[in-house]
C-alpha positions in Angstrom: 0.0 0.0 0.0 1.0 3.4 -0.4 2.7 5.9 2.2 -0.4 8.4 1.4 -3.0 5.1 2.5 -0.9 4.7 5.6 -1.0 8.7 6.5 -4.7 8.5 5.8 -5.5 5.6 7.6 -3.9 6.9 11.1 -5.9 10.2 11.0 -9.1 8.8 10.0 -8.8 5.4 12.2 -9.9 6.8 15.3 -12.9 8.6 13.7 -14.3 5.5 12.1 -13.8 3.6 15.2 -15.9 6.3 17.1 -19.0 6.3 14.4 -22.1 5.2 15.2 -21.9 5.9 19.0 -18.9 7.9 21.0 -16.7 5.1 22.4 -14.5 6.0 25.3 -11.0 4.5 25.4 -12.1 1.5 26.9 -14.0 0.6 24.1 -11.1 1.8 21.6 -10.7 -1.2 18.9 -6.9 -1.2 17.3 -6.1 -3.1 14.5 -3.4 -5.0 14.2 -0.2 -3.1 13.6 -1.4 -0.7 15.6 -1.5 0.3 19.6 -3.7 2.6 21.7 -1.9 5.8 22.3 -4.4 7.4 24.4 -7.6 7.8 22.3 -5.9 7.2 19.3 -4.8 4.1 17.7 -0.9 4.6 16.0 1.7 3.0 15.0 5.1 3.3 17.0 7.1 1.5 14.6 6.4 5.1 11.6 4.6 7.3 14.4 7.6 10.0 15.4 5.4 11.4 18.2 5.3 7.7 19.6 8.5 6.4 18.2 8.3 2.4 19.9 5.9 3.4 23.0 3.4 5.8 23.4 4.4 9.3 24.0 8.1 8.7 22.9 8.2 11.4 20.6 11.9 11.8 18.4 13.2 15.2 18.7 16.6 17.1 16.5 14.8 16.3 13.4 14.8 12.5 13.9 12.3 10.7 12.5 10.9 7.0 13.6 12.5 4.3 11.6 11.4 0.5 13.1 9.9 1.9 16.3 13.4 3.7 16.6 14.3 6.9 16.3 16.9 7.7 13.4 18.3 10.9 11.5 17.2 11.1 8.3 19.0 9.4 5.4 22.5 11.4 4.3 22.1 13.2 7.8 24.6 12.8 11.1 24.7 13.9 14.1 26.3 17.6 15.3 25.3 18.7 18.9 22.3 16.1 19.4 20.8 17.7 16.0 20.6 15.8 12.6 22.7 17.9 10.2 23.4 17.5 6.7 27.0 18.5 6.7 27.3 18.7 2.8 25.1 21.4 2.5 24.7 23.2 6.4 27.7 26.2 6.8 27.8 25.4 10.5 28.6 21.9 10.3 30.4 21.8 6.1 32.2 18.8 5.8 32.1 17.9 9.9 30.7 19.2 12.6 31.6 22.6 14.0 33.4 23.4 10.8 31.6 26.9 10.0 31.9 28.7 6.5 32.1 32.6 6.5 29.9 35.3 6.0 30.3 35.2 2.5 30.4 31.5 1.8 28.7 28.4 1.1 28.4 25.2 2.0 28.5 22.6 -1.1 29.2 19.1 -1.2 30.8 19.3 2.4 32.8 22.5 1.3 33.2 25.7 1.5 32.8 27.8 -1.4 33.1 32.2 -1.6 30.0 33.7 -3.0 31.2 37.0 -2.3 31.0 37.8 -5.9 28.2 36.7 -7.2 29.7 33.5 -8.8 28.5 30.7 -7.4 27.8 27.5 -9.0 27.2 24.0 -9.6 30.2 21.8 -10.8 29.5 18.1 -11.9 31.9 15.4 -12.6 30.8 13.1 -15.8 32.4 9.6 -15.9 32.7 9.3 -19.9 32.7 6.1 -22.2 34.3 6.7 -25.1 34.9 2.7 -26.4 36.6 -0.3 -25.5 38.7 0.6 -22.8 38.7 3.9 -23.9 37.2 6.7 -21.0 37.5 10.2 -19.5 36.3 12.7 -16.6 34.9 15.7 -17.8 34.2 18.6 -15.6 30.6 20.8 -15.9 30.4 24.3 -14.6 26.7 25.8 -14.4 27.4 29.1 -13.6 25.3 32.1 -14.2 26.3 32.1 -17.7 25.2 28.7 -18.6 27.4 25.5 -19.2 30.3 25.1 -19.4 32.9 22.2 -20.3 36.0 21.3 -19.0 38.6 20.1 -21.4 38.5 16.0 -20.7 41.2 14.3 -17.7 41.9 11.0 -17.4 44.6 9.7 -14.8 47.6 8.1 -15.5 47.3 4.2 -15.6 43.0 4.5 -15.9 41.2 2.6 -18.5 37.7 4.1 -18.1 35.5 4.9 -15.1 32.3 2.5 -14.1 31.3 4.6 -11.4 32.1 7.6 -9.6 31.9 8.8 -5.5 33.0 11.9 -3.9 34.8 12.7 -0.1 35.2 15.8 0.4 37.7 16.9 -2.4 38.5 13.7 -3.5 36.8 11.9 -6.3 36.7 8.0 -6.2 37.3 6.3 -9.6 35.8 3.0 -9.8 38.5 2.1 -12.8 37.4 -0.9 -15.2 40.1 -2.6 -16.1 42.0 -2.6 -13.2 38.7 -3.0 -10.8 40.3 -0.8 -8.5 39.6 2.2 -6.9 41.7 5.4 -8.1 41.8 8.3 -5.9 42.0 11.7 -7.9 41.9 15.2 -6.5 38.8 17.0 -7.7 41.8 20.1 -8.2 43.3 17.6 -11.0 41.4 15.5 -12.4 44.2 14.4 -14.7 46.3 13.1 -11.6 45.9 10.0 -8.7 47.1 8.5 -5.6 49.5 5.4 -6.3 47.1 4.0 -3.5 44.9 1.8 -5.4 42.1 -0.2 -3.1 41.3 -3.5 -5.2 37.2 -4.0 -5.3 37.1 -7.0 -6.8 39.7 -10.0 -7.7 38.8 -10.1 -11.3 39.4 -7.8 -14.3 36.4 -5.9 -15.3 34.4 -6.1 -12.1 31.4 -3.6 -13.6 31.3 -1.8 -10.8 27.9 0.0 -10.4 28.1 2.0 -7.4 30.6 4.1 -5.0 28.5 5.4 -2.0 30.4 7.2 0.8 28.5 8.1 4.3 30.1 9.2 7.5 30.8 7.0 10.2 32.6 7.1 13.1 34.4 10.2 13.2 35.8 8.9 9.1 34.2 7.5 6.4 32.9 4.1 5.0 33.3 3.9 1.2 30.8 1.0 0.0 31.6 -0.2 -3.8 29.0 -2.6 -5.4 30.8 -4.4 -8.4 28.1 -6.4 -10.7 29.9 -8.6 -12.7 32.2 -9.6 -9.9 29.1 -9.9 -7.7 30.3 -8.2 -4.6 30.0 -5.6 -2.2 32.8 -4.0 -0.8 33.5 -1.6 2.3 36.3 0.8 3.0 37.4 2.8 5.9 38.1 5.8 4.7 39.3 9.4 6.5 36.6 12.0 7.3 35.3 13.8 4.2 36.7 17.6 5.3 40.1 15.8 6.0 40.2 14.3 2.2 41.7 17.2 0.4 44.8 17.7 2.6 45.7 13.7 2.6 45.4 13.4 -1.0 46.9 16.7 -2.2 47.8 17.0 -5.7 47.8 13.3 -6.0 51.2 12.2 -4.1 49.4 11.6 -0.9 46.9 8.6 -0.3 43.6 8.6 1.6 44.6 5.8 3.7 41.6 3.5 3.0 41.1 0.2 4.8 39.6 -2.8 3.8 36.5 -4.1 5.8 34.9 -6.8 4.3 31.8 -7.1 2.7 29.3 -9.2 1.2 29.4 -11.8 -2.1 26.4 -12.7 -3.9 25.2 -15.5 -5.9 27.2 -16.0 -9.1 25.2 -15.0 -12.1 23.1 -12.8 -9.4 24.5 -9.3 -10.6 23.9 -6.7 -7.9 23.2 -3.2 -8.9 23.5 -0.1 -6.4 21.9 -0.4 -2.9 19.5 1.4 -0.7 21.3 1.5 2.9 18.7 1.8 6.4 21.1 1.7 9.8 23.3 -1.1 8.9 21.2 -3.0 6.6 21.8 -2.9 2.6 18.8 -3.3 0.2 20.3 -5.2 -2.9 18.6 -5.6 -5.9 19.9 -8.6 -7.8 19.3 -8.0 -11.4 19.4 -11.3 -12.6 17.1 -12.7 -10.0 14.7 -10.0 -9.7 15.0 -10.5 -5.7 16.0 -7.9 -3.5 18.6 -8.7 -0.2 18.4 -7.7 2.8 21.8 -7.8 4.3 23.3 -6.3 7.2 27.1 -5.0 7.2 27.2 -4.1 11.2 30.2 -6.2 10.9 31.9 -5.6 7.2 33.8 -9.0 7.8 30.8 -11.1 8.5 27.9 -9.6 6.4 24.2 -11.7 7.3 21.4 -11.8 4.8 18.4 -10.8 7.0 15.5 -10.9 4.3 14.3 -11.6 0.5 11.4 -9.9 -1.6 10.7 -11.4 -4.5 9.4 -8.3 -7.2 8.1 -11.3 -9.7 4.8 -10.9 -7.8 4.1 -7.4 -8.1 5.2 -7.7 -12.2 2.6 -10.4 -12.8 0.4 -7.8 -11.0 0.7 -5.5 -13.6 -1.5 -4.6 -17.1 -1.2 -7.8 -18.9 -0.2 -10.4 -15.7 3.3 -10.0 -16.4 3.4 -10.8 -20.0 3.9 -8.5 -23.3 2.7 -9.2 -26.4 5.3 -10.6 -28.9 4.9 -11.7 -32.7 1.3 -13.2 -32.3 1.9 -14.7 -28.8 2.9 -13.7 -25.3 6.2 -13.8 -23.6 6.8 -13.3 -20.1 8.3 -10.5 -18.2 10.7 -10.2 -15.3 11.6 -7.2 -13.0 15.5 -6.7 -13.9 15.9 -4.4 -10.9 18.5 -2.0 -11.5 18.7 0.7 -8.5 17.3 1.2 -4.9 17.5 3.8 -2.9 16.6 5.4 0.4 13.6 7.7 0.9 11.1 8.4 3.9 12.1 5.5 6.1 11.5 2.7 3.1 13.5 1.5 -0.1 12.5 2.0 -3.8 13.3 0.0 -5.9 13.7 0.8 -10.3 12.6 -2.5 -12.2 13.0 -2.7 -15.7 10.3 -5.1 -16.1 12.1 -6.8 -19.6 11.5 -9.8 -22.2 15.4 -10.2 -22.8 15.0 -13.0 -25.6 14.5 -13.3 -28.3 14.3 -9.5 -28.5 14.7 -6.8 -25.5 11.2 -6.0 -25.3 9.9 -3.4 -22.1 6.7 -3.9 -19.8 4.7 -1.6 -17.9 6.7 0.8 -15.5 7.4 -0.6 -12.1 8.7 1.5 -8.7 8.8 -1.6 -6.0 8.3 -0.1 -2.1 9.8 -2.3 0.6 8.4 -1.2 4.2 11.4 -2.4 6.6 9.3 -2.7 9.0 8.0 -5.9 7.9 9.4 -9.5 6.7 8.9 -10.7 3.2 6.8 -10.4 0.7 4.5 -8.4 2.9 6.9 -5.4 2.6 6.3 -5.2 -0.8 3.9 -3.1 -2.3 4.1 -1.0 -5.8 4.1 2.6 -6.5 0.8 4.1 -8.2 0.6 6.6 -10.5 3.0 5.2 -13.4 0.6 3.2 -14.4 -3.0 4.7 -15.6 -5.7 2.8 -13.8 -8.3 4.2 -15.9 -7.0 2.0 -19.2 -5.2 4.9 -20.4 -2.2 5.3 -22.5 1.2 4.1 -20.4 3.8 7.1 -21.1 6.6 5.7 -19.0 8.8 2.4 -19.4 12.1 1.0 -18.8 12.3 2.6 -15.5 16.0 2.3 -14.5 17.0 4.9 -12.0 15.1 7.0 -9.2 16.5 9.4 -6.7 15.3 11.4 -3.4 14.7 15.1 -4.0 15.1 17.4 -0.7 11.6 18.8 -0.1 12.7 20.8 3.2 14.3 20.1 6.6 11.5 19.1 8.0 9.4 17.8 4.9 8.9 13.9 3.1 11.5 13.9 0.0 10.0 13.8 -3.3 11.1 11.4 -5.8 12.4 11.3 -9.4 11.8 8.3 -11.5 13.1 8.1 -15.2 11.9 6.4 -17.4 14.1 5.3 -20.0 11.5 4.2 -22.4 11.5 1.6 -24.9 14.1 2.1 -27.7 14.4 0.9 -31.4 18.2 0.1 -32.8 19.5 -0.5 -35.6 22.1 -3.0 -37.1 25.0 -0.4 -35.4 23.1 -0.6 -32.1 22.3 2.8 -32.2 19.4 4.3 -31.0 16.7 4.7 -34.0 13.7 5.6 -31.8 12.6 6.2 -28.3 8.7 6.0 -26.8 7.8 6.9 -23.4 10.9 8.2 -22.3 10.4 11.0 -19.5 11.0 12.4 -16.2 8.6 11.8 -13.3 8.6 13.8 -10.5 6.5 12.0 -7.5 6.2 14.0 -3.6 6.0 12.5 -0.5 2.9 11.0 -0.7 4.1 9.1 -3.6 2.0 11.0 -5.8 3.2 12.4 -9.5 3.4 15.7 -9.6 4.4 16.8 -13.0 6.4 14.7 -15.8 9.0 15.9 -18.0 10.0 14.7 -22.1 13.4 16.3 -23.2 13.1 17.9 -26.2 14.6 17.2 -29.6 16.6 19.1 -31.7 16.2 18.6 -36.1 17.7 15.9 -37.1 19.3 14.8 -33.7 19.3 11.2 -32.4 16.0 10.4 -29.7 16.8 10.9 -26.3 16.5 8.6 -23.7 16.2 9.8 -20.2 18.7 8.4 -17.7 19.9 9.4 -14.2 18.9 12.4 -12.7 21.1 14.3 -10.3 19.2 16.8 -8.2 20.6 20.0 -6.3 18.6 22.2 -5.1 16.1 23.3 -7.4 17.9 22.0 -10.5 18.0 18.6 -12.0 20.8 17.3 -14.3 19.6 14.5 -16.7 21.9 12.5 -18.7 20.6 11.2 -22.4 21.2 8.0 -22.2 21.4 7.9 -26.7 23.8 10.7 -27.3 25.8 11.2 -23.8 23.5 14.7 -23.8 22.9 17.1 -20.3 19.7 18.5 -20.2 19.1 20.8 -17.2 15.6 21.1 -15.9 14.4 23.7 -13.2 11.7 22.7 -10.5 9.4 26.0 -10.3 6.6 25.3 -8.1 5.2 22.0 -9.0 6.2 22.2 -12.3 9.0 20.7 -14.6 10.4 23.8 -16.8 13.3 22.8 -19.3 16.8 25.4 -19.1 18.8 23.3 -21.4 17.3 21.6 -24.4 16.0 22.3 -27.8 13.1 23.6 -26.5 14.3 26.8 -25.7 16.7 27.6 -28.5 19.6 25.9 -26.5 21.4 23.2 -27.2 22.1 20.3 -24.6 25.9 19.5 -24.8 26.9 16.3 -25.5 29.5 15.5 -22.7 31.0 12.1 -23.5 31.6 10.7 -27.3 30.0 7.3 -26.5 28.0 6.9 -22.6 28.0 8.6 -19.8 28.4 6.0 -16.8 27.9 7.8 -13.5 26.8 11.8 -12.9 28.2 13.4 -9.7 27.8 17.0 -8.1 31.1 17.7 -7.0 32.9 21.0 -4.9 33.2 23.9 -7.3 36.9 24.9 -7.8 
């Protein structure tokens, strides 16, 4: 069910219980799931005013997590408060660390606004062919776009996947399967400190995600084809820069352990809830439940199985196919963190004897509860009224900041369903677009980027948020569009649409999207 059925249900519960006749709290009937806070029936294990008993309420801008009561994802803790210290200038980079008067805080850094000049920087991993890749540097700065000449470091085949700490950019390299670090002030140089991720060449590594922990870091590196998770100790994030230097330092990172799955299981990037690890398993279409408490002794907890909720679907999980029907599978490709749950993006593909692409599918997992009955699916992607489905091929989402104190929104792209030719490129794209969802897990507005005369179809992939701004990558022709979130509404700033043209940042693919420091 979704989050808004849940919110519903607690505020109108009590009421429904009270109807014909007044009941006093004697009489109070909870359902299960629920206890009797007073007059009211809630439940501690979401309620952050009765956060695992009644009357526990969380307080620094916690919020109740499991009947416990957590910060919010991406958030520590500074002075008993939850504090985001990549973006708060009283806590950038760690806590206490205060930018000036004139300054602020970005990507756990801080940055001088004093004239007028602020702006976004991105790192692009680029694809340019076999064994053939680059880092390319994006400024949007009040005068639009703007692109670095390309860096690669010495020794670097081509990245899979990108993370950042503090000024330090973590190259997930391919050939090698190791993990470069590179100082975001040279993007052209790297420590001689290489972290292996994997044992094997080519390890397709799909993730880098770095958190805080413990007065350092934990750098997490999820490596498909090797089928792997790895963890790192890593320095704290504001002490990055001043190990690594211009590249003849090291960051000192630690191995910890981690967790190998199945062969043939492929595991893409993971949502992360306290010390647990939501992995979807593309090959399976399962999700894991493992926790990494201890790195060196990592403990499946729990499996959902997303075939159910595909067979739910328009067509009970089939897709018409030459006169007959062929099944469909989930293919889940990227979870994340959002509200106190995981989403999950499923593909929902026929991979033989031709790729063919299902209805849309955004899989919820309440952790809260075992099994399959922790699984429920996102509404709103698909029309429940028979109409036209405009979104498919969902392959990434990410949580979009609604406030301090507010539910994240979501973004959901939707790849579509693409036509290729003998060359493998990209001949024509359908329901491709950008799907913005708030807390409630309701669509707010959707986005299709815009194409210029005589330009290859784009193909919405990732999209990065910051701030107000999101940065999609075309996943056709390596493209940046740059949309602007005004109100509840989707506008375009880079595209065709407005006489602009969105740059093309990498000659082949663009693997992994990062907002970085601005130099």
């Amino acid at each position: 069910m979704t989050r808004s059925f849940w919110t519903a249900r607690a505020v109108l519960l009590p009421a429904v219980l009270l109807l014909p006749a007044c009941l006093d709290t004697g009489q109070l009937q909870c359902i299960p799931g629920t206890v009797q806070c007073g007059d009211t029936c809630v439940e501690t294990s979401t309620d952050s005013q009765n956060c695992g008993a009644c009357g526990a309420a969380c307080s620094g801008g916690n919020v109740c997590v499991g009947g416990a009561c957590v910060c919010p994802v991406g958030q520590g803790v500074c002075n008993g408060l939850c504090t985001n210290v990549a973006t708060d200038p009283k806590n950038c980079g760690q806590c206490g660390l205060q930018c000036g008067a004139s300054q602020a805080c970005n990507q756990g850094v801080c940055q001088d606004c004093s004239t007028g000049t602020c702006q976004t920087a991105l790192v692009a991993a680029c694809i340019s062919g076999l064994n053939v890749g680059n880092l390319v540097r994006v400024h949007d700065a009040p005068g639009g776009l703007f692109l670095e000449a390309p860096f690669n470091p010495p020794g670097a085949s081509f990245p899979d996947a990108l993370g950042v700490l503090g000024t330090a950019l973590l190259y997930a390299d391919d050939d090698s399967s190791s993990l470069f670090e590179v100082p975001l002030s040279n993007l052209g140089a790297a420590s001689s400190e290489r972290p292996q991720i994997a044992t094997i060449a080519n390890a397709g590594t799909t993730q880098v995600f770095v958190e805080p922990s413990d007065g350092g870091s934990r750098i997490y590196t999820t490596a498909s084809s090797a089928q792997t998770i790895q963890v790192f100790a890593g320095p704290p994030a504001a002490d990055a820069g001043a190990l690594l230097g211009d590249g003849s330092g090291a960051l000192g990172l630690v191995s910890l352990g981690g967790y190998a799955a199945d062969p043939g299981s492929y595991p893409e990037p993971f949502a992360k809830i306290g010390d647990d690890v939501f992995v979807p398993l593309n090959a399976t279409g399962k999700v894991l439940r493992v926790n990494l408490s201890n790195p060196a002794s990592a403990q499946v907890r729990d499996t959902y199985d997303l075939q159910a909720l595909v067979n739910a679907l328009p067509g009970g999980g089939q897709v018409t196919f030459d006169g007959g029907t062929l099944p469909l599978v989930p293919s889940p490709t990227q979870a994340i963190a959002r509200n106190g749950a995981v989403y999950v993006a499923a593909n929902v593909l026929r991979y033989t004897p031709v790729t063919l692409y299902g209805p849309p599918l955004v899989a919820r997992i309440d952790p809260t509860k075992t099994g399959q009955a922790a699984l429920s699916a996102v509404g709103g992607l698909v029309p429940t009224d028979g109409g036209t489905i405009t979104c498919q091929n969902v392959e990434w989402v990410a949580p979009l900041s609604a406030g301090a104190a507010a539910p994240s929104w979501m973004l959901v792209s939707c790849a579509g369903a693409r036509t290729y030719d003998m060359n493998f490129d990209v001949t024509a794209v359908s329901n491709t677009q950008l799907v913005v969802m708030n807390g409630s897990d309701q669509v707010i507005d959707t986005w299709s980027p815009s194409t210029g005369l005589g330009q290859p179809p784009p193909s919405v992939g990732r999209a990065v948020p910051q701030n107000n701004t999101v940065y999609v990558a075309d996943e056709t022709a390596s493209r940046l569009y740059v949309v602007d979130l005004v109100g509840n509404n989707v506008v375009e700033r880079v595209g065709y649409v407005d006489g602009g043209t969105p740059p093309q940042i990498c000659p082949s693919y663009i693997s992994d999207l990062k907002v970085v420091p601005a130099p």
